[in-house]
C-alpha positions in Angstrom: 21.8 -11.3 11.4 24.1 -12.6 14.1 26.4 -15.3 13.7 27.2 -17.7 16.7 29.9 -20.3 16.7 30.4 -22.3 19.6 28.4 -20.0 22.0 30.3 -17.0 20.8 29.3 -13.3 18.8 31.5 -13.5 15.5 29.7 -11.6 13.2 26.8 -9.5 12.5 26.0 -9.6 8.7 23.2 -7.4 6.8 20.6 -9.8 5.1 19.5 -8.3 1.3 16.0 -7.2 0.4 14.9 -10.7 -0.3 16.5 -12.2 3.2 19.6 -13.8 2.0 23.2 -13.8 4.1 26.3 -15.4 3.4 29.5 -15.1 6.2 32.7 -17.1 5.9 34.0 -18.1 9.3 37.3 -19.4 10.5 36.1 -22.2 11.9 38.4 -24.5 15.2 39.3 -27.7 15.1 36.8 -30.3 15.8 33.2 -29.8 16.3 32.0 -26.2 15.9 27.8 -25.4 16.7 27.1 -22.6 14.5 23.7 -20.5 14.5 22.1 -17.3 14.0 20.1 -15.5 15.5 17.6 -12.9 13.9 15.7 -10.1 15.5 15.5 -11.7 18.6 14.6 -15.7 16.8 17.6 -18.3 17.0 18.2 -20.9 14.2 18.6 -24.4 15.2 22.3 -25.2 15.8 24.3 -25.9 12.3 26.9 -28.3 13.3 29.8 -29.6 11.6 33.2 -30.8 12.3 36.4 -28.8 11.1 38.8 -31.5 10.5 41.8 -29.7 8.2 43.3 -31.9 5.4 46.1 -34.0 6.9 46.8 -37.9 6.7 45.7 -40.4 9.0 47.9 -41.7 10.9 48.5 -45.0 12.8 47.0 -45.5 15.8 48.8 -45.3 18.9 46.6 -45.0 21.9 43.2 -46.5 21.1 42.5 -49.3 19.3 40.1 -48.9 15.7 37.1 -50.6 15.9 33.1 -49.6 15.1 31.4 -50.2 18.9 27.9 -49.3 16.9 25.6 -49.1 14.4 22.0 -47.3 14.3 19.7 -47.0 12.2 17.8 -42.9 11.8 15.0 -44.7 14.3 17.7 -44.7 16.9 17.5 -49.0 16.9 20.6 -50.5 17.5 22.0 -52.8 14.6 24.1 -55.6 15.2 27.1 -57.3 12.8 25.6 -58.9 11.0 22.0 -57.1 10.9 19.8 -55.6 8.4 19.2 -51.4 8.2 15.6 -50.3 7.6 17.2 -47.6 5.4 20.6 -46.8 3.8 21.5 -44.0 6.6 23.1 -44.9 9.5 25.0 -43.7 12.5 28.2 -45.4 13.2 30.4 -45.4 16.1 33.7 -46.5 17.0 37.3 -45.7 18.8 40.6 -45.3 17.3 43.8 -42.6 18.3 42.2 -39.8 20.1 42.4 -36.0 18.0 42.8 -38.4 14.3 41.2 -38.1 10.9 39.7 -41.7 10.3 38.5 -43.0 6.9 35.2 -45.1 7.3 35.1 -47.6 4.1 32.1 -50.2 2.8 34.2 -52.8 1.4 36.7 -51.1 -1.1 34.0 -47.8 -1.3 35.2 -45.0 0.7 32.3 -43.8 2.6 33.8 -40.8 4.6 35.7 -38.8 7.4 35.5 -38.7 11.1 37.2 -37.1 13.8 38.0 -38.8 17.1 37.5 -37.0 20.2 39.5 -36.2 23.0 39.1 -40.2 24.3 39.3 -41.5 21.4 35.9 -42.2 20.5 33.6 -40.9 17.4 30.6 -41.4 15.6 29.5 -40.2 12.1 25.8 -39.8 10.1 27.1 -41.9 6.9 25.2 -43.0 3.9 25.6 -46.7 3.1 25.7 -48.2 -0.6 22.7 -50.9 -1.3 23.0 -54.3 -0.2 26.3 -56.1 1.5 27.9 -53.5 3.7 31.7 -54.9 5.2 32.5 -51.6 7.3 35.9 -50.2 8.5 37.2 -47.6 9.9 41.4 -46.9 9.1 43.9 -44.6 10.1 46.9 -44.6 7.5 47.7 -48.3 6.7 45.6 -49.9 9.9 42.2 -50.9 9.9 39.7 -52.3 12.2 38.2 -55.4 12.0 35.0 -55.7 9.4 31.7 -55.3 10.3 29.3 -56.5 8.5 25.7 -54.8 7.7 23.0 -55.4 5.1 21.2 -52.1 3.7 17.8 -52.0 2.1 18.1 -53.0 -1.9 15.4 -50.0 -4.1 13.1 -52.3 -5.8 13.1 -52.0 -9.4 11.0 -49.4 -10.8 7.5 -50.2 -12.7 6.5 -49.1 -16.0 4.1 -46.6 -15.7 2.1 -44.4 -18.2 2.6 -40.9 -17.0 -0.4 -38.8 -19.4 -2.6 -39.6 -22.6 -3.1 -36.5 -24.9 -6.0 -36.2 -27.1 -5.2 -33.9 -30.2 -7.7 -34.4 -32.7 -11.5 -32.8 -31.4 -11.2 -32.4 -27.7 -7.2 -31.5 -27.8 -5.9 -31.8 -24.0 -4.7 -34.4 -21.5 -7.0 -37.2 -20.7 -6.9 -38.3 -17.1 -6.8 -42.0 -15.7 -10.7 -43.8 -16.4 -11.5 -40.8 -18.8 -12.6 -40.5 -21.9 -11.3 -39.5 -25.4 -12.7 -39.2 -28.9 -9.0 -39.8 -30.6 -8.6 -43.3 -31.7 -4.6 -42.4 -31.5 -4.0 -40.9 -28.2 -0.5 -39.6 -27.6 0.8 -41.8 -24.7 4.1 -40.8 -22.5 5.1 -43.0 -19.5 8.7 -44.5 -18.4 9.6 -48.6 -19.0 10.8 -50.2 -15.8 13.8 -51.7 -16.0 
C-alpha cells in the first residue's frame, strides 16, 4: 500500500492477511490531502488540517467575522435563517496562518485554520435549536450570527415484538395471530 500526502510517495506499508494497514505520518502545517493507492486503485483523498496546539491569538491583519453559512445541500443560509439539518459549512476571515475557535453561544463548537489571506471555512456540527455563532482568536470575537437548526421530534412509543410462550412459543408479528392470552410485549415509551 502506498501512502500519499500532498502529492508526494511517503510510505509503502504491507497490508495483513485480512487487508488492514495502519502508518503514522508527520503530517505539515495546514491542510494535508492524504491517500493511498493500492495495486494500481487510488483511494479518495483523506483530508484534514494539521493545526499544532498553540493559543489563538488576537487578530492583527484581518478582521473576524463568519462571511457564510451552508447547509450539506450547498444552499446558502442567511443570519438569521433556518438549516435543513444540524451540519453546516461555515466561512469566515480573521489573522491569516491563526487557530480560530468557532462557538454556538457559550458551546465550543471547534477549530479552524485560516489560510494564507486570511480566510477559512470548516464542516461543523451545530447543537439543536438557537444557534448565536462566533468565531474568536484569544480574547476577540466576531460579531454573532445567528442560525436556527432543526429540533429531533420527540420519539413515539412503539412496541418493538410480542412473544408467544405457551403452545406456539415464538415471536408473533404485527396483524398475527397468537394462542397466549398473556403475550410477552417489549417496546420503548416515548418521552
Amino acid at each position: 500500500v502506498e501512502i500519499w500526502i500532498n502529492d508526494e510517495l511517503v510510505e509503502t506499508v504491507v497490508a495483513d492477511r485480512n487487508g488492514y494497514w495502519n502508518y503514522t505520518p508527520r503530517l505539515a502545517e495546514g491542510v494535508n490531502q492524504v491517500f493511498v493507492v493500492s495495486q494500481g486503485i487510488s483511494s479518495q483523498p483523506f483530508d484534514m488540517t494539521y493545526a499544532p496546539h498553540v493559543e489563538p491569538v488576537e487578530p492583527v491583519d484581518q478582521e473576524l467575522s463568519i462571511t457564510g453559512i451552508s447547509d450539506m445541500a450547498g444552499s446558502d443560509i442567511g443570519p438569521g435563517g433556518s438549516a435543513i439539518s444540524n451540519d453546516v459549512v461555515l466561512s469566515g476571515t480573521g489573522p491569516r496562518y491563526q487557530v480560530l475557535e468557532i462557538w454556538s453561544g457559550d458551546r465550543f463548537v471547534g477549530n479552524v485554520w485560516t489560510d494564507q489571506n486570511g480566510t477559512w471555512y470548516q464542516y461543523v456540527t451545530l447543537p439543536e435549536g438557537n444557534n448565536s455563532l462566533t468565531v474568536r482568536a484569544g480574547d476577540v470575537q466576531s460579531e454573532a450570527v445567528m442560525i436556527l437548526t432543526p429540533i429531533a421530534p420527540p420519539p413515539v412509543p412503539e412496541i418493538f415484538s410480542a412473544w408467544e410462550d405457551e403452545s406456539n412459543v415464538g415471536s408473533v408479528f404485527n396483524g398475527g395471530t397468537t394462542s397466549d392470552a398473556t403475550p410477552r410485549l417489549e417496546g420503548r415509551a416515548g418521552n
